[in-house]
C-alpha positions in Angstrom: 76.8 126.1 97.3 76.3 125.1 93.6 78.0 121.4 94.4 76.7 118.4 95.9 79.5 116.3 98.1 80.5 112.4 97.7 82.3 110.9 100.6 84.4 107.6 100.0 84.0 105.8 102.7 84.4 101.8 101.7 87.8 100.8 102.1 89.5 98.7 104.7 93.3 99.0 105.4 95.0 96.0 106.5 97.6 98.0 107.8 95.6 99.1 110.6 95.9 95.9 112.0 93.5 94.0 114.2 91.7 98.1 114.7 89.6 97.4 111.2 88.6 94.2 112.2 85.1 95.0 113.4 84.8 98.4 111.7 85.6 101.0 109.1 88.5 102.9 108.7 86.0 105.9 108.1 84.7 104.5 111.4 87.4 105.2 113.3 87.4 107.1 116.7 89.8 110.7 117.1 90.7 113.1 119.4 88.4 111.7 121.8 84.7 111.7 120.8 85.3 111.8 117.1 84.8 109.6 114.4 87.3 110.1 111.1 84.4 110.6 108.9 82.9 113.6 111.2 85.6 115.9 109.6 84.8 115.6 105.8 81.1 115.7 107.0 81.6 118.7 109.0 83.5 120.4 105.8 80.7 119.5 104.0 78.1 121.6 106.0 79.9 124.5 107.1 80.6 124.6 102.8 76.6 124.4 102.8 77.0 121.5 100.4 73.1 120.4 101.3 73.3 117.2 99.7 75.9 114.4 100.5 76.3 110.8 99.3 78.7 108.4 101.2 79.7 105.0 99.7 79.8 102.6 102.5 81.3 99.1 102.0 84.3 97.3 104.3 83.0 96.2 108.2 79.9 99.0 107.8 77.8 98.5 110.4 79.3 100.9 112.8 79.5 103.2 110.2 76.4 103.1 109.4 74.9 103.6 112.9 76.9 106.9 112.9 75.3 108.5 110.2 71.7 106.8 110.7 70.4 110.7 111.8 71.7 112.9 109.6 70.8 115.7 112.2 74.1 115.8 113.9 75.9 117.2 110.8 72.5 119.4 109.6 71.9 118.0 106.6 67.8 117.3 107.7 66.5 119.6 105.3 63.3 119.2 102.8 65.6 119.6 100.3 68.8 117.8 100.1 69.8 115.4 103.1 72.4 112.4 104.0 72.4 109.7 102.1 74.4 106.5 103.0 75.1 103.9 99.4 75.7 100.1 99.9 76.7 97.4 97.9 73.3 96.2 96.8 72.3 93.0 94.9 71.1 93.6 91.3 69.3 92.1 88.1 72.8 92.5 86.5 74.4 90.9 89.3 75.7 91.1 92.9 79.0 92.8 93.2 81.1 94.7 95.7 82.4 97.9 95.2 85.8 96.9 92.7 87.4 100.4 93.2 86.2 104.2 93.7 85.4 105.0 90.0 83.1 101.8 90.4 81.3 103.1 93.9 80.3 106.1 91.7 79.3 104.1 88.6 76.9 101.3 90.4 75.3 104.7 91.9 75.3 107.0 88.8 71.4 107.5 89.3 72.2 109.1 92.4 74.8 112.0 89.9 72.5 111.9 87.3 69.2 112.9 89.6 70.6 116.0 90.9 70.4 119.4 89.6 74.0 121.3 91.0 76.4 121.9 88.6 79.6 120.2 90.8 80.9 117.9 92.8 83.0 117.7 95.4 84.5 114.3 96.1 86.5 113.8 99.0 87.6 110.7 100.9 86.6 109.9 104.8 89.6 109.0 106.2 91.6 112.4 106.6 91.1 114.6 109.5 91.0 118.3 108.0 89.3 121.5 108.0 88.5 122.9 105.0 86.2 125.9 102.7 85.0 124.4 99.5 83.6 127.3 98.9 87.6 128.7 98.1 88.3 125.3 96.0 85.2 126.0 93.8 86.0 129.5 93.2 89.4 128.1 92.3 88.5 125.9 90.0 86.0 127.9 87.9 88.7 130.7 88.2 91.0 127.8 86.5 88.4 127.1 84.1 90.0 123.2 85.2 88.1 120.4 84.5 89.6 118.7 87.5 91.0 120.4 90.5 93.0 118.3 93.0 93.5 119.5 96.3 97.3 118.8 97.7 99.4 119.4 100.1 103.2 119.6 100.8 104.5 117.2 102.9 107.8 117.3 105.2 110.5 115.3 104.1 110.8 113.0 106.9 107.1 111.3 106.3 107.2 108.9 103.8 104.9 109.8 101.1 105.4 106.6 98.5 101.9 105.6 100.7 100.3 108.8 98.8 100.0 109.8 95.2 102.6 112.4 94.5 102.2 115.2 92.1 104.0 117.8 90.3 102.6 121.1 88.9 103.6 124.2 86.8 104.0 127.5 87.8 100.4 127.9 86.9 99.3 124.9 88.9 98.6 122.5 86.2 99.2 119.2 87.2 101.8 117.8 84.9 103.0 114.2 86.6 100.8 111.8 88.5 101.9 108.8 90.2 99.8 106.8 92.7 102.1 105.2 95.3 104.9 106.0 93.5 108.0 103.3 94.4 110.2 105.7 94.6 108.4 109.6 95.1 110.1 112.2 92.9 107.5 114.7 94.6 107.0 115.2 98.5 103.9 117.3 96.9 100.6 114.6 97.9 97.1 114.6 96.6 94.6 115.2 99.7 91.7 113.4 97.9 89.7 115.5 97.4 88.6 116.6 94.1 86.0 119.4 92.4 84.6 118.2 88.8 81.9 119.3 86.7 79.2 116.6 87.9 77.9 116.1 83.5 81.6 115.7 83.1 82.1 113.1 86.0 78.8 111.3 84.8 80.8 110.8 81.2 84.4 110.1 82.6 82.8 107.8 85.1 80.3 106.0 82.4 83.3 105.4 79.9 85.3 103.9 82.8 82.6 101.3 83.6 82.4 100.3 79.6 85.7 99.9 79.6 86.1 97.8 83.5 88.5 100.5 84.9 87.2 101.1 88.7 89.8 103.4 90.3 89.1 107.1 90.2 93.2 108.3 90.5 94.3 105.3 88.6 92.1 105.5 85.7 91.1 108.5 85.5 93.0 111.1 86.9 96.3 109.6 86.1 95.1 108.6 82.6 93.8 111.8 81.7 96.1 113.9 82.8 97.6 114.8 79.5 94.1 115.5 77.9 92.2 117.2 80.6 92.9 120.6 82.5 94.3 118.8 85.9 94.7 121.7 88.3 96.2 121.2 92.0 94.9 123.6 95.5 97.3 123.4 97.5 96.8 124.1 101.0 98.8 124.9 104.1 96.7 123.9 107.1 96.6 120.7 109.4 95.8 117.0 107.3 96.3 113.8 107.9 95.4 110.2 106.2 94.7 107.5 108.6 95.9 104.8 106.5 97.5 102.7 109.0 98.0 102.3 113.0 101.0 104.8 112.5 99.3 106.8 110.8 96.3 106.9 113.3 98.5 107.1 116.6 100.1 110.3 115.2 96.8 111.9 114.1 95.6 111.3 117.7 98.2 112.5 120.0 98.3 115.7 117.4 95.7 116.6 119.3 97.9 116.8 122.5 99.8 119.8 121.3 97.8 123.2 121.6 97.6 124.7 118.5 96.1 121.8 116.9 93.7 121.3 119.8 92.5 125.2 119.2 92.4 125.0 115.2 89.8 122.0 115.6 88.4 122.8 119.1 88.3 126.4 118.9 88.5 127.9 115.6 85.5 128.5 113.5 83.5 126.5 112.1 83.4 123.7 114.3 83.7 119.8 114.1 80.7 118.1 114.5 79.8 114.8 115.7 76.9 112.6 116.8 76.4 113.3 120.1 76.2 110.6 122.9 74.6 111.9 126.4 77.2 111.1 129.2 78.5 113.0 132.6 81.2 114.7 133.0 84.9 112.9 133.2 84.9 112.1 136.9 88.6 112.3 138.5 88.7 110.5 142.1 91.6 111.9 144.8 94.8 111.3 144.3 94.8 111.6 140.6 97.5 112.9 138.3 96.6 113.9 134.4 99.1 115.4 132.4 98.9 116.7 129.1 96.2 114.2 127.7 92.2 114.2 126.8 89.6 113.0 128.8 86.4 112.4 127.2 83.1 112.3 129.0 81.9 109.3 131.0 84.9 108.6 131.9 86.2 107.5 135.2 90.0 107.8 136.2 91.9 106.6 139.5 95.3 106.2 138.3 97.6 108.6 136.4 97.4 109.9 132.9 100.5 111.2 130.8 100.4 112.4 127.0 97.1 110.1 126.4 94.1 109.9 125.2 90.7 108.2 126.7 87.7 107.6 125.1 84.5 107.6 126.2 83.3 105.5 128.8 86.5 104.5 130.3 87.2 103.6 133.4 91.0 103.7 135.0 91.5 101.3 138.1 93.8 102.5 141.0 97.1 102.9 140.9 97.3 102.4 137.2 100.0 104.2 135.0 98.8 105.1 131.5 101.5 107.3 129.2 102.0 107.9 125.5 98.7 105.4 124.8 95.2 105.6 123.5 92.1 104.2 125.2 89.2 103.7 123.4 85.7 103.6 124.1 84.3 101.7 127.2 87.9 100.4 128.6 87.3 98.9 131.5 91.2 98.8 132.8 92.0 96.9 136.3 93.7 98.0 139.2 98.1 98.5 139.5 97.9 97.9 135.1 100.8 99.4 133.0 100.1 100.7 129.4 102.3 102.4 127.8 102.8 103.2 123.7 99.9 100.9 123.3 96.6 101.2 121.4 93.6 99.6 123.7 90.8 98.5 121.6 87.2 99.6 122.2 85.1 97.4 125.0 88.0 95.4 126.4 88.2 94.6 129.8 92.1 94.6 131.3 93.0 92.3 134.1 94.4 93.8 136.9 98.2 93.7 137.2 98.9 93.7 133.4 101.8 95.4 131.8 101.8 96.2 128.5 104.3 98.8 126.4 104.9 99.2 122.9 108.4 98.6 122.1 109.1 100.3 118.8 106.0 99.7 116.7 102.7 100.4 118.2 101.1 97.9 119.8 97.6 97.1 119.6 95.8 95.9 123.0 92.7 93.7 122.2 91.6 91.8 125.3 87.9 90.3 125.8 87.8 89.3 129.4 84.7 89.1 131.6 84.5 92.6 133.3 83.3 91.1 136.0 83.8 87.5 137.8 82.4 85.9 140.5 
Protein backbone atom coordinates (compact mmCIF):
# COMPACT_ATOMS: atom_id res chain seq x y z
CA UNK A 1 0.00 0.00 0.00
CA UNK A 2 1.30 3.51 -1.08
CA UNK A 3 0.65 4.82 2.76
CA UNK A 4 2.56 4.56 5.83
CA UNK A 5 0.26 4.35 9.22
CA UNK A 6 0.46 6.63 12.48
CA UNK A 7 -1.27 5.32 15.58
CA UNK A 8 -2.20 7.76 18.45
CA UNK A 9 -1.65 6.17 21.25
CA UNK A 10 -0.73 8.89 24.18
CA UNK A 11 -3.72 9.89 25.87
CA UNK A 12 -5.11 9.07 29.29
CA UNK A 13 -8.83 9.37 30.06
CA UNK A 14 -9.70 10.23 33.46
CA UNK A 15 -13.03 8.97 32.88
CA UNK A 16 -11.84 5.53 32.93
CA UNK A 17 -11.44 5.80 36.45
CA UNK A 18 -8.94 4.06 38.71
CA UNK A 19 -8.59 1.34 35.14
CA UNK A 20 -5.83 4.07 33.63
CA UNK A 21 -4.06 4.28 36.64
CA UNK A 22 -1.21 1.94 35.89
CA UNK A 23 -1.69 1.88 32.08
CA UNK A 24 -2.72 3.23 28.77
CA UNK A 25 -6.00 3.51 27.49
CA UNK A 26 -4.39 2.05 24.17
CA UNK A 27 -3.33 -0.57 26.78
CA UNK A 28 -6.42 -1.69 27.58
CA UNK A 29 -7.51 -5.46 27.64
CA UNK A 30 -10.87 -6.68 25.15
CA UNK A 31 -12.81 -9.47 24.42
CA UNK A 32 -10.57 -11.52 26.38
CA UNK A 33 -6.95 -11.73 25.17
CA UNK A 34 -6.94 -8.43 23.41
CA UNK A 35 -5.43 -5.26 23.91
CA UNK A 36 -7.35 -2.01 22.31
CA UNK A 37 -4.42 -1.13 20.21
CA UNK A 38 -4.31 -4.82 18.53
CA UNK A 39 -7.25 -3.68 16.35
CA UNK A 40 -5.78 -0.50 14.57
CA UNK A 41 -2.57 -2.58 14.37
CA UNK A 42 -4.21 -5.51 12.95
CA UNK A 43 -5.96 -2.98 10.28
CA UNK A 44 -2.86 -1.82 9.57
CA UNK A 45 -1.26 -5.12 8.32
CA UNK A 46 -4.06 -6.79 6.68
CA UNK A 47 -4.06 -2.99 4.60
CA UNK A 48 -0.19 -4.08 4.06
CA UNK A 49 0.62 -0.62 5.40
CA UNK A 50 4.48 -1.99 6.09
CA UNK A 51 5.52 0.76 8.06
CA UNK A 52 3.73 2.08 11.30
CA UNK A 53 4.68 4.72 13.89
CA UNK A 54 2.81 4.81 17.32
CA UNK A 55 3.06 7.86 19.68
CA UNK A 56 3.26 6.53 23.10
CA UNK A 57 3.00 8.91 26.04
CA UNK A 58 0.34 8.56 29.26
CA UNK A 59 1.22 5.30 31.93
CA UNK A 60 3.40 3.61 28.75
CA UNK A 61 5.14 0.99 30.13
CA UNK A 62 2.58 -1.68 29.52
CA UNK A 63 2.12 -0.37 26.33
CA UNK A 64 5.21 -0.56 25.39
CA UNK A 65 5.98 -4.17 26.44
CA UNK A 66 3.11 -5.03 23.97
CA UNK A 67 4.53 -3.88 21.01
CA UNK A 68 8.32 -4.56 22.02
CA UNK A 69 8.25 -7.54 19.03
CA UNK A 70 6.73 -6.27 16.31
CA UNK A 71 6.38 -9.94 15.01
CA UNK A 72 2.99 -10.48 16.38
CA UNK A 73 1.29 -7.95 14.00
CA UNK A 74 4.05 -8.85 10.95
CA UNK A 75 5.52 -5.85 10.49
CA UNK A 76 9.39 -7.64 10.90
CA UNK A 77 10.29 -6.90 7.54
CA UNK A 78 13.81 -5.47 6.04
CA UNK A 79 11.93 -2.90 4.93
CA UNK A 80 9.56 -1.08 6.95
CA UNK A 81 8.77 -2.27 10.63
CA UNK A 82 7.12 -1.09 14.09
CA UNK A 83 8.25 1.80 15.49
CA UNK A 84 7.13 2.95 19.02
CA UNK A 85 7.80 7.28 19.57
CA UNK A 86 8.26 8.71 23.17
CA UNK A 87 8.47 11.81 24.70
CA UNK A 88 12.18 12.35 24.56
CA UNK A 89 14.39 15.15 26.18
CA UNK A 90 15.84 17.58 23.68
CA UNK A 91 18.50 20.52 23.04
CA UNK A 92 15.39 22.67 22.58
CA UNK A 93 13.86 21.42 25.59
CA UNK A 94 12.05 18.57 27.46
CA UNK A 95 8.34 18.56 26.74
CA UNK A 96 5.49 16.17 26.70
CA UNK A 97 3.34 15.56 23.98
CA UNK A 98 0.80 19.11 24.26
CA UNK A 99 -1.77 17.60 21.78
CA UNK A 100 -1.84 15.16 18.59
CA UNK A 101 -0.75 17.85 15.97
CA UNK A 102 2.28 18.16 18.43
CA UNK A 103 3.02 14.11 18.79
CA UNK A 104 3.48 14.45 14.88
CA UNK A 105 5.52 17.67 14.94
CA UNK A 106 8.32 16.63 17.77
CA UNK A 107 8.55 13.44 15.24
CA UNK A 108 8.39 15.14 11.74
CA UNK A 109 11.82 13.37 10.94
CA UNK A 110 10.10 10.27 11.24
CA UNK A 111 7.14 11.86 7.97
CA UNK A 112 9.78 13.56 6.39
CA UNK A 113 12.27 10.20 6.04
CA UNK A 114 9.76 8.12 4.28
CA UNK A 115 9.20 7.76 0.71
CA UNK A 116 5.05 6.66 0.42
CA UNK A 117 2.94 9.15 -0.83
CA UNK A 118 0.11 8.89 2.32
CA UNK A 119 -0.73 8.61 5.52
CA UNK A 120 -3.05 6.95 7.34
CA UNK A 121 -3.57 8.26 10.91
CA UNK A 122 -5.80 6.63 13.08
CA UNK A 123 -6.22 6.55 16.83
CA UNK A 124 -5.67 3.31 19.27
CA UNK A 125 -8.47 3.36 21.31
CA UNK A 126 -11.37 2.05 18.96
CA UNK A 127 -12.08 -1.52 18.38
CA UNK A 128 -12.81 -1.78 14.47
CA UNK A 129 -12.14 -3.64 11.42
CA UNK A 130 -11.34 -1.98 8.64
CA UNK A 131 -9.68 -1.91 4.54
CA UNK A 132 -7.62 1.16 4.04
CA UNK A 133 -6.99 0.00 0.99
CA UNK A 134 -11.10 1.23 0.15
CA UNK A 135 -10.40 4.72 2.14
CA UNK A 136 -7.30 5.43 -0.10
CA UNK A 137 -9.02 4.65 -3.24
CA UNK A 138 -11.70 6.94 -1.81
CA UNK A 139 -9.84 9.65 -1.29
CA UNK A 140 -7.76 9.88 -4.49
CA UNK A 141 -11.17 9.12 -6.20
CA UNK A 142 -12.24 12.48 -4.15
CA UNK A 143 -9.11 14.13 -5.20
CA UNK A 144 -9.69 15.32 -1.09
CA UNK A 145 -6.99 16.57 0.65
CA UNK A 146 -8.36 15.19 3.78
CA UNK A 147 -10.60 12.24 4.13
CA UNK A 148 -12.29 11.57 7.48
CA UNK A 149 -13.65 8.36 8.22
CA UNK A 150 -17.27 8.58 10.15
CA UNK A 151 -19.78 6.83 11.25
CA UNK A 152 -23.50 7.22 12.05
CA UNK A 153 -24.37 6.83 15.42
CA UNK A 154 -27.89 5.71 17.08
CA UNK A 155 -29.67 8.30 18.71
CA UNK A 156 -29.75 6.99 22.10
CA UNK A 157 -25.60 7.13 22.60
CA UNK A 158 -24.64 10.36 23.37
CA UNK A 159 -22.36 11.60 20.89
CA UNK A 160 -21.44 15.38 22.47
CA UNK A 161 -18.15 12.99 23.71
CA UNK A 162 -17.25 12.76 19.78
CA UNK A 163 -16.74 15.33 17.09
CA UNK A 164 -19.90 15.50 15.03
CA UNK A 165 -19.94 16.28 11.38
CA UNK A 166 -22.13 17.19 8.67
CA UNK A 167 -21.55 16.53 4.88
CA UNK A 168 -23.04 17.32 1.42
CA UNK A 169 -24.59 15.20 -0.88
CA UNK A 170 -21.18 14.73 -2.34
CA UNK A 171 -19.53 14.02 1.07
CA UNK A 172 -17.73 17.15 1.61
CA UNK A 173 -17.55 17.89 5.04
CA UNK A 174 -19.12 21.24 5.56
CA UNK A 175 -19.52 21.69 9.74
CA UNK A 176 -17.07 20.46 12.23
CA UNK A 177 -17.44 20.61 15.84
CA UNK A 178 -15.31 18.74 18.37
CA UNK A 179 -17.33 17.85 21.49
CA UNK A 180 -19.94 19.86 20.43
CA UNK A 181 -22.28 21.02 23.72
CA UNK A 182 -25.10 20.45 22.18
CA UNK A 183 -24.59 17.84 18.79
CA UNK A 184 -26.58 19.08 15.79
CA UNK A 185 -25.14 15.79 14.07
CA UNK A 186 -25.47 12.10 15.45
CA UNK A 187 -22.90 11.66 12.26
CA UNK A 188 -19.13 11.08 14.50
CA UNK A 189 -15.70 11.24 13.20
CA UNK A 190 -13.99 7.62 13.77
CA UNK A 191 -10.42 9.09 13.83
CA UNK A 192 -9.08 8.08 11.39
CA UNK A 193 -7.86 10.18 8.69
CA UNK A 194 -5.95 9.66 4.97
CA UNK A 195 -3.74 12.90 4.00
CA UNK A 196 -1.18 13.44 1.53
CA UNK A 197 2.04 12.83 3.90
CA UNK A 198 4.05 16.44 1.93
CA UNK A 199 0.74 18.02 2.76
CA UNK A 200 0.61 16.78 6.46
CA UNK A 201 4.43 17.71 6.87
CA UNK A 202 3.24 21.57 5.88
CA UNK A 203 -0.10 21.65 7.84
CA UNK A 204 1.66 20.02 10.69
CA UNK A 205 4.93 22.50 10.47
CA UNK A 206 2.71 25.67 10.34
CA UNK A 207 0.77 24.38 13.32
CA UNK A 208 4.01 24.09 15.42
CA UNK A 209 5.15 27.89 14.28
CA UNK A 210 2.08 28.97 15.29
CA UNK A 211 1.75 26.71 19.06
CA UNK A 212 -1.53 25.01 17.90
CA UNK A 213 -1.08 21.07 19.04
CA UNK A 214 -4.43 19.50 18.27
CA UNK A 215 -4.87 17.72 14.90
CA UNK A 216 -9.16 18.14 14.79
CA UNK A 217 -9.00 21.36 16.63
CA UNK A 218 -6.50 23.14 14.65
CA UNK A 219 -6.44 21.70 11.82
CA UNK A 220 -9.18 19.91 10.65
CA UNK A 221 -11.80 22.22 12.16
CA UNK A 222 -9.79 25.31 11.07
CA UNK A 223 -9.35 24.34 7.69
CA UNK A 224 -12.35 23.10 6.82
CA UNK A 225 -13.45 25.95 4.71
CA UNK A 226 -10.11 25.99 2.67
CA UNK A 227 -9.26 22.46 2.20
CA UNK A 228 -11.25 19.53 0.37
CA UNK A 229 -12.50 17.85 3.80
CA UNK A 230 -14.14 14.60 2.63
CA UNK A 231 -16.00 12.04 5.13
CA UNK A 232 -16.04 7.66 4.54
CA UNK A 233 -18.60 6.74 6.10
CA UNK A 234 -18.90 3.32 7.20
CA UNK A 235 -21.47 0.84 8.37
CA UNK A 236 -19.71 -1.83 10.35
CA UNK A 237 -19.03 -2.46 14.18
CA UNK A 238 -16.84 0.67 16.09
CA UNK A 239 -16.43 1.67 19.30
CA UNK A 240 -14.22 4.44 21.33
CA UNK A 241 -13.22 3.37 24.67
CA UNK A 242 -13.21 6.66 26.15
CA UNK A 243 -14.46 5.87 29.42
CA UNK A 244 -15.46 2.78 31.79
CA UNK A 245 -18.94 2.97 30.06
CA UNK A 246 -17.66 3.03 27.19
CA UNK A 247 -15.23 0.02 27.72
CA UNK A 248 -17.92 -2.23 29.62
CA UNK A 249 -20.15 -1.99 26.51
CA UNK A 250 -17.38 -2.71 23.98
CA UNK A 251 -16.59 -5.79 26.07
CA UNK A 252 -19.81 -7.61 26.66
CA UNK A 253 -20.40 -6.67 22.66
CA UNK A 254 -18.55 -9.49 22.36
CA UNK A 255 -21.16 -11.63 24.12
CA UNK A 256 -23.63 -11.40 21.32
CA UNK A 257 -22.80 -13.70 18.17
CA UNK A 258 -22.59 -11.78 15.35
CA UNK A 259 -20.02 -9.54 16.83
CA UNK A 260 -18.09 -12.51 18.15
CA UNK A 261 -18.01 -14.00 14.41
CA UNK A 262 -17.25 -10.55 12.55
CA UNK A 263 -13.94 -10.27 14.81
CA UNK A 264 -13.42 -14.07 15.59
CA UNK A 265 -14.37 -15.45 12.43
CA UNK A 266 -14.44 -13.21 9.53
CA UNK A 267 -11.50 -12.52 7.51
CA UNK A 268 -8.79 -10.95 8.08
CA UNK A 269 -8.21 -11.72 11.56
CA UNK A 270 -7.33 -9.77 14.86
CA UNK A 271 -4.03 -10.21 15.90
CA UNK A 272 -2.39 -10.03 19.17
CA UNK A 273 0.79 -10.81 21.03
CA UNK A 274 0.53 -14.12 21.92
CA UNK A 275 1.08 -15.42 25.57
CA UNK A 276 1.63 -19.43 25.86
CA UNK A 277 -1.03 -20.73 28.48
CA UNK A 278 -3.36 -24.14 28.72
CA UNK A 279 -6.49 -24.42 27.98
CA UNK A 280 -9.41 -22.79 30.32
CA UNK A 281 -9.77 -25.58 32.81
CA UNK A 282 -13.57 -26.03 34.08
CA UNK A 283 -13.72 -28.28 37.42
CA UNK A 284 -17.26 -30.45 38.11
CA UNK A 285 -20.05 -28.85 38.91
CA UNK A 286 -19.53 -25.79 36.88
CA UNK A 287 -22.16 -23.70 35.12
CA UNK A 288 -20.94 -20.95 32.21
CA UNK A 289 -23.48 -19.22 30.37
CA UNK A 290 -23.06 -16.97 27.64
CA UNK A 291 -19.56 -15.49 28.56
CA UNK A 292 -15.72 -15.83 27.39
CA UNK A 293 -13.22 -17.74 28.96
CA UNK A 294 -9.72 -17.06 28.07
CA UNK A 295 -6.88 -19.40 28.43
CA UNK A 296 -5.17 -20.17 31.75
CA UNK A 297 -8.00 -19.77 33.35
CA UNK A 298 -9.36 -21.86 36.14
CA UNK A 299 -13.24 -21.79 37.04
CA UNK A 300 -15.20 -23.51 40.10
CA UNK A 301 -18.07 -21.39 40.40
CA UNK A 302 -20.65 -20.13 37.87
CA UNK A 303 -20.26 -17.71 35.03
CA UNK A 304 -23.22 -15.64 33.48
CA UNK A 305 -22.92 -12.90 30.55
CA UNK A 306 -19.06 -12.33 31.65
CA UNK A 307 -15.96 -12.11 30.66
CA UNK A 308 -12.53 -13.60 32.20
CA UNK A 309 -9.27 -12.77 31.35
CA UNK A 310 -6.44 -14.59 31.29
CA UNK A 311 -5.02 -16.25 34.11
CA UNK A 312 -7.98 -16.25 36.29
CA UNK A 313 -8.89 -18.33 38.80
CA UNK A 314 -12.73 -18.68 40.15
CA UNK A 315 -13.03 -20.15 43.84
CA UNK A 316 -15.95 -22.49 44.65
CA UNK A 317 -19.19 -21.65 44.79
CA UNK A 318 -18.62 -18.23 43.52
CA UNK A 319 -21.41 -16.40 41.42
CA UNK A 320 -19.95 -14.12 38.63
CA UNK A 321 -22.80 -12.31 36.22
CA UNK A 322 -22.87 -9.24 33.89
CA UNK A 323 -18.87 -8.49 35.07
CA UNK A 324 -15.48 -8.41 33.68
CA UNK A 325 -12.38 -10.21 35.08
CA UNK A 326 -9.20 -9.24 34.11
CA UNK A 327 -6.02 -10.74 33.94
CA UNK A 328 -4.64 -12.92 36.81
CA UNK A 329 -7.81 -12.62 39.23
CA UNK A 330 -7.33 -14.63 41.80
CA UNK A 331 -11.15 -14.61 43.24
CA UNK A 332 -11.94 -16.54 46.75
CA UNK A 333 -14.28 -19.09 47.57
CA UNK A 334 -18.59 -18.28 48.02
CA UNK A 335 -17.55 -14.35 46.45
CA UNK A 336 -20.42 -12.40 44.63
CA UNK A 337 -19.53 -10.05 41.62
CA UNK A 338 -21.88 -8.82 39.78
CA UNK A 339 -21.92 -5.52 37.19
CA UNK A 340 -18.44 -4.90 38.41
CA UNK A 341 -15.18 -4.37 36.61
CA UNK A 342 -12.20 -6.49 38.56
CA UNK A 343 -8.89 -4.97 37.92
CA UNK A 344 -5.98 -6.98 36.68
CA UNK A 345 -3.74 -8.99 39.51
CA UNK A 346 -6.13 -8.55 42.47
CA UNK A 347 -6.63 -11.07 44.86
CA UNK A 348 -10.57 -11.24 46.29
CA UNK A 349 -11.14 -12.42 49.80
CA UNK A 350 -13.31 -15.06 50.08
CA UNK A 351 -16.93 -14.26 51.06
CA UNK A 352 -16.98 -10.79 49.36
CA UNK A 353 -19.99 -9.35 47.65
CA UNK A 354 -19.67 -6.83 45.36
CA UNK A 355 -22.46 -5.43 42.57
CA UNK A 356 -22.59 -2.48 40.59
CA UNK A 357 -25.61 -0.52 41.39
CA UNK A 358 -26.27 1.74 38.46
CA UNK A 359 -22.79 2.95 37.38
CA UNK A 360 -20.18 0.40 36.88
CA UNK A 361 -18.19 -0.32 39.49
CA UNK A 362 -14.61 -0.73 39.45
CA UNK A 363 -13.10 -3.67 41.84
CA UNK A 364 -9.40 -2.89 42.67
CA UNK A 365 -8.29 -5.05 45.67
CA UNK A 366 -4.43 -5.84 46.49
CA UNK A 367 -4.62 -8.57 49.05
CA UNK A 368 -1.98 -11.17 49.73
CA UNK A 369 -3.06 -14.19 47.57
CA UNK A 370 -1.95 -16.26 49.96
CA UNK A 371 -1.67 -16.07 54.05
CA UNK A 372 -0.29 -18.09 56.46
Amino acid sequence: MRAIGIILAGGGSNRMRELSKNRAVCAMPVAGFYRSIDFALSNMTNSHIQTVAVFTQYNAGSLNTHLSSSKWWDFGRKQGGLYVFTPAAKASGNLWYRGTADAIAQNISFLKSCHEPYVVITSGDCVYKMDYNKLLEYHIDKQADITVVCKDIAADIDVERFGTLRMNEESRIEEFEEKPVVARSNTVSCGVYVIRRRQLIELIEKAQTEERFDFVRDILVRYKDMKRIYGYKIKSYWNNIASVEDYYRTNMDFLKPEVRNFFFNEYPGVYTKVVDLPPAKYNVGVKVSNSLVSSGCIINGTVEDSIVFKGAFVGNNCYIKNSIILNDVYIGDNTHIENCIVESHGTIQANSYYKGEGDIKIVVENNERYVI
